[in-house]
N, C-alpha and C positions, 0 to 999 in steps of 0.2 A: 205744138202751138207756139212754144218762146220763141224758137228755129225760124219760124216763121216770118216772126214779125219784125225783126233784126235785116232778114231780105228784103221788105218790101220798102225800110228804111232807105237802103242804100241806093247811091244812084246807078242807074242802070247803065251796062254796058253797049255801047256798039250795037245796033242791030246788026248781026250776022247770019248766017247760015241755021239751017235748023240742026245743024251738028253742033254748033258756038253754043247755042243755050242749051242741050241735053248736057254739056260738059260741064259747065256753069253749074246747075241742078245737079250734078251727079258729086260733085267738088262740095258741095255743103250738108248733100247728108250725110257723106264719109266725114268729116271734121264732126258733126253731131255724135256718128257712133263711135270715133275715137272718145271725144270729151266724155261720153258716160261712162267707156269703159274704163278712163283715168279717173273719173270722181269715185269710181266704183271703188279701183283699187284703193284711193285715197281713204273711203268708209272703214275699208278693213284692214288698212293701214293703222286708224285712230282708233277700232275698236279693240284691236291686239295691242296696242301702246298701254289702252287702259287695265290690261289685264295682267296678272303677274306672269314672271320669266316661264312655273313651271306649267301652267293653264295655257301658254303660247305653244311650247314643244308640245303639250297634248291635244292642242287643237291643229298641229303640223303636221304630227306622226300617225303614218300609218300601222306599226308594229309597236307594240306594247306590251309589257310586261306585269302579271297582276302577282304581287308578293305571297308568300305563303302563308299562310293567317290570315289570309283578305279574298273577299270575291272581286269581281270586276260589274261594274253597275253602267250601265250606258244613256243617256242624253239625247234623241235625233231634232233638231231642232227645236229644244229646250223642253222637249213632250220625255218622261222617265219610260223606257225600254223596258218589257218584262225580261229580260236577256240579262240570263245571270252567268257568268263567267266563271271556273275555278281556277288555280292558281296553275300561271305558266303565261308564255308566249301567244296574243291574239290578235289578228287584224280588223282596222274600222278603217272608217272614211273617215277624212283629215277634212277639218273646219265645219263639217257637217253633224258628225257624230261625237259626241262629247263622252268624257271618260272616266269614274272616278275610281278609287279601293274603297273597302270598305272591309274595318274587319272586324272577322267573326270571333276570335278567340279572347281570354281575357284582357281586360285594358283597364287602368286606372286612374280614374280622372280627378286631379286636384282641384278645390274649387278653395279660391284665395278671401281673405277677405272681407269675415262677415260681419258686419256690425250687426246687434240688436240688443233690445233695449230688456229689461228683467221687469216682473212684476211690481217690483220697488223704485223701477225709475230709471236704475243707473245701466249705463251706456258700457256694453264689451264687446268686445271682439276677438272671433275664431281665426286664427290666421293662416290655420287650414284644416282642412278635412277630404279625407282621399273616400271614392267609394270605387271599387272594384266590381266591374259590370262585363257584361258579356252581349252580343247580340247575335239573336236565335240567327242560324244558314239562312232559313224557313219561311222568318219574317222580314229578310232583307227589303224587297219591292214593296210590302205592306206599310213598313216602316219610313218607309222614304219616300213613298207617294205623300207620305201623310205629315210628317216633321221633317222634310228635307235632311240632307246630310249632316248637317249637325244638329241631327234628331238629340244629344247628349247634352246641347244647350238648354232645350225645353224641357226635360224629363231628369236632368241632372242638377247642372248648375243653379239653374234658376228653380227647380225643387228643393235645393239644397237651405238656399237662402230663405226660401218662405219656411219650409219647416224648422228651421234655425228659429226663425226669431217664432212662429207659433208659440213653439216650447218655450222659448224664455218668456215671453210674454206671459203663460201661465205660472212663470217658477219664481220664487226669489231668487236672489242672488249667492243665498246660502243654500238651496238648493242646487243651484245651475251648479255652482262651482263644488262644492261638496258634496251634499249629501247623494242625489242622484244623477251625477258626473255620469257613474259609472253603467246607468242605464241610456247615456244619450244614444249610443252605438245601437241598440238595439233598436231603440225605437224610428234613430231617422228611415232602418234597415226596413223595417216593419212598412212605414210612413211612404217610401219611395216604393218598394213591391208592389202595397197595393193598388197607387195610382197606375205602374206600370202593366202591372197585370189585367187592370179597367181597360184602360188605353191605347195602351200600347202593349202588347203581351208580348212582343219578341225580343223588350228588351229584361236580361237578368241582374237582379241585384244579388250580387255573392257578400259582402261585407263594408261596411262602413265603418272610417278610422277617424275617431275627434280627436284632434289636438284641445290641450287645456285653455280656454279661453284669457285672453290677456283684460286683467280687471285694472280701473285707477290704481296708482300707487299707492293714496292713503289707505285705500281700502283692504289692499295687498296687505299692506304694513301691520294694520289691524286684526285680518287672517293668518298672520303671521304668529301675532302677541296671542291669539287664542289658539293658534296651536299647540305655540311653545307651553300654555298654563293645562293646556289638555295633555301637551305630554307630561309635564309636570305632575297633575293629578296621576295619570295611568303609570307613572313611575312609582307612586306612591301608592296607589293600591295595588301595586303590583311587587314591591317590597314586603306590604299586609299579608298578600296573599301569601310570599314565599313564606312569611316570619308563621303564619298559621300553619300554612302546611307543613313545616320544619317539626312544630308543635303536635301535630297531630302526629307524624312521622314518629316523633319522639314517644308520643302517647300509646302508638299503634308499636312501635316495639317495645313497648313496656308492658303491657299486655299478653303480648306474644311471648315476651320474657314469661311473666307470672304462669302464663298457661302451658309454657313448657316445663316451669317447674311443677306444679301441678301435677301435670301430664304426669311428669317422672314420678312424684312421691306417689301418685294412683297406681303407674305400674310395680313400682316397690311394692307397694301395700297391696296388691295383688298378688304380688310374688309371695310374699309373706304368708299372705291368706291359704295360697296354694300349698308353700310348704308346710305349711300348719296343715289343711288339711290332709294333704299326702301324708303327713306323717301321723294322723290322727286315723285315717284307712289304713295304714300299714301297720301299727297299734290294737286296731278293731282285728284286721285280718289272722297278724299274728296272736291275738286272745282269741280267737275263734281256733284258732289250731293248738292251742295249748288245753282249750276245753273240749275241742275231738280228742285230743290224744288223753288226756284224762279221765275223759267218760269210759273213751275205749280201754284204758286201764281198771278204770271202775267196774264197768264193765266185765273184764276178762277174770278181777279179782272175785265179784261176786259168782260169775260161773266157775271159777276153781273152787270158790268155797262151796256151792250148792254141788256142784258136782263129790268134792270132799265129802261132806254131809251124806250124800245117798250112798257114798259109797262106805260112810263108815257106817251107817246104818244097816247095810248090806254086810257088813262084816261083824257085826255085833250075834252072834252066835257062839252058843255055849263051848264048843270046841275054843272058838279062835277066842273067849276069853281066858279059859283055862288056857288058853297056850302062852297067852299076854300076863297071867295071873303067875304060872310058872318062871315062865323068861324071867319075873320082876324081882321073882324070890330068887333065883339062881344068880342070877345078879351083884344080889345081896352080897357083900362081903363082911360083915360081919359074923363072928362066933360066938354062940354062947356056950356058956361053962355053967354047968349047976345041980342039984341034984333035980330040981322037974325046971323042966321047958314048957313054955307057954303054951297052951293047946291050939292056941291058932295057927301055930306054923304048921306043925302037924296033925291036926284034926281034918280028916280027909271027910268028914262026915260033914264037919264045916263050909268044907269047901263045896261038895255037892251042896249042900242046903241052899246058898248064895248063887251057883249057877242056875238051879232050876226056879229061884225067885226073879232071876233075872232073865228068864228066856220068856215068863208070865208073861210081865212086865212090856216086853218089845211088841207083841201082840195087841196088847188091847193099846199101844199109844198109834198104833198103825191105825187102827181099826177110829179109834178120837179123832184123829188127822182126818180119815175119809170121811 
């Protein structure tokens, strides 16, 4: 239509021949399809101006190379490709097909930067904090149909920052900075999974690193002066403690002392006890063997005497006294000189009379006895 009305403008030429105007007419729509296809180029001239150095070579190249750690994600007329590429050498179409990496292994992304405000008012800032993420093989195309390639802006950075200040929001500023510092790591770790896991489930949170938040300086100053009087104090109860324990130490071997002498004078006086008695059994033992051997003397002596006894009673017979009654007299060594001698020595009538009084006599003490 524009082509058109630009001819009907001008003044016409010459009426000639019907060869003169088919040439005419043939002359102006070639100048039309040259002109589009100059403006054309000129379009993709200005669209590749506006785009950086390395999105022009990848909208040029036909061969490409997808790095190792990274898939290859495709683009065909700005519609995302399920076409997942792995790592090497791969051919597209150049200005049609668009290109990107993407990678799968881990990566750590700083996020700079954070102001926010504490439960009490006052104004800090993180000036960085790393979190250590990964994105699944699996959910490459899911992910990226859905948060574009820098899926790690919406699900990282700017997660970062909101659960930043949530937290302080809820904490004082002796909390944030002290007391549970040491739980922020976990909780942003905690905080980011589970949105990710909701939402986005291919991507992984491995670890989240806080740096110490930077506070006012008077404030700093004043965290300062109360730690230096907390060390102070924990210095001093911590002298306390050694001066008691020192004490106790002192007390616990004194103790030990006394119960070792103890100990000792117990097993002395044990010993003691023992030798006393050991020698109070060997005392007993040897009185017991001294009154075997004595009985058994006693013993031996009453049977030599009872046996004596029967046997002199056995021997008490008129013979064997006349024999004992003679032996006694022959014996005798004296002489008498005179004109009569005593009738006892020689009175043999005597001597009968006394034997046969005494052979009575043995009979009836036998006979008393039974």
């Amino acid at each position: 239509m524009d082509s058109n009305q630009p001819r009907a403008e001008t003044p016409q030429p010459p009426q000639g021949g019907r060869g003169g105007n088919g040439g005419g007419g043939g002359g102006g729509s070639g100048f039309s399809a040259i002109l589009a296809v100059f403006l054309s180029f000129i379009a993709i001239f200005v669209m590749m101006m506006n785009q950086s150095p390395s999105t022009i070579r990848n909208g040029l190249s036909i061969l490409h190379q997808v790095p190792e750690g990274h898939v290859g994600v495709y683009w065909r007329g700005g519609a995302l490709q399920k076409t997942i590429t792995d790592p090497g050498f791969h051919l597209k179409l150049p200005f049609i097909t668009h290109y990107e990496p993407v990678q799968v292994t881990l990566q750590t992304d700083q996020v700079r930067d954070i102001p926010c405000g504490t439960k009490g008012g006052v104004m800090i800032n993180f000036e960085k904090i790393e979190v250590v993420n990964r994105l699944h093989k699996d959910y490459v195309h899911d992910t990226l149909l859905n948060y574009g390639v820098q899926y790690d802006n919406t699900w990282i950075y700017d997660k970062i920052h909101h659960e930043i200040n949530q937290f302080c929001s809820s904490h004082s500023l002796q909390q944030v900075y002290i007391d549970v510092f040491d739980q922020i790591d976990e909780k942003m770790k905690d905080a980011l999974q589970g949105d990710c896991t909701r939402y986005a489930p291919g991507i992984e949170i491995i670890s989240v690193r806080v740096t110490k938040p930077t506070i006012p300086e008077s404030i700093r100053r004043n965290f300062e002066q109360m730690e230096e009087e907390r060390t102070k104090v924990l210095i001093a109860i911590e002298k306390q403690r050694v001066v008691e324990k020192e004490a106790e130490t002192r007390k616990k071997m004194a103790i030990s002392e006394a119960e070792k002498i103890a100990n000792v004078s117990k097993i002395l006086m044990e010993q003691k006890l023992m030798e006393k008695d050991s020698a109070r059994r060997q005392q007993e033992i040897e009185n017991q063997i001294y009154m075997a051997r004595e009985k058994s003397l006693a013993d031996a002596y009453f049977y030599r005497v009872l046996k004596e006894a029967e046997a002199n009673k056995l021997k008490l017979t008129p013979q064997f006294l006349e024999l004992k009654f003679i032996e006694a007299i022959a014996d005798n060594t004296k002489i008498f000189f005179g004109e009569k001698i005593p009738s006892m020595f020689l009175d043999q009538r005597l001597l009968g009379n006394f034997l046969q009084q005494l052979s009575r006599n043995v009979p009836e003490e036998e006979k008393s006895t039974a």
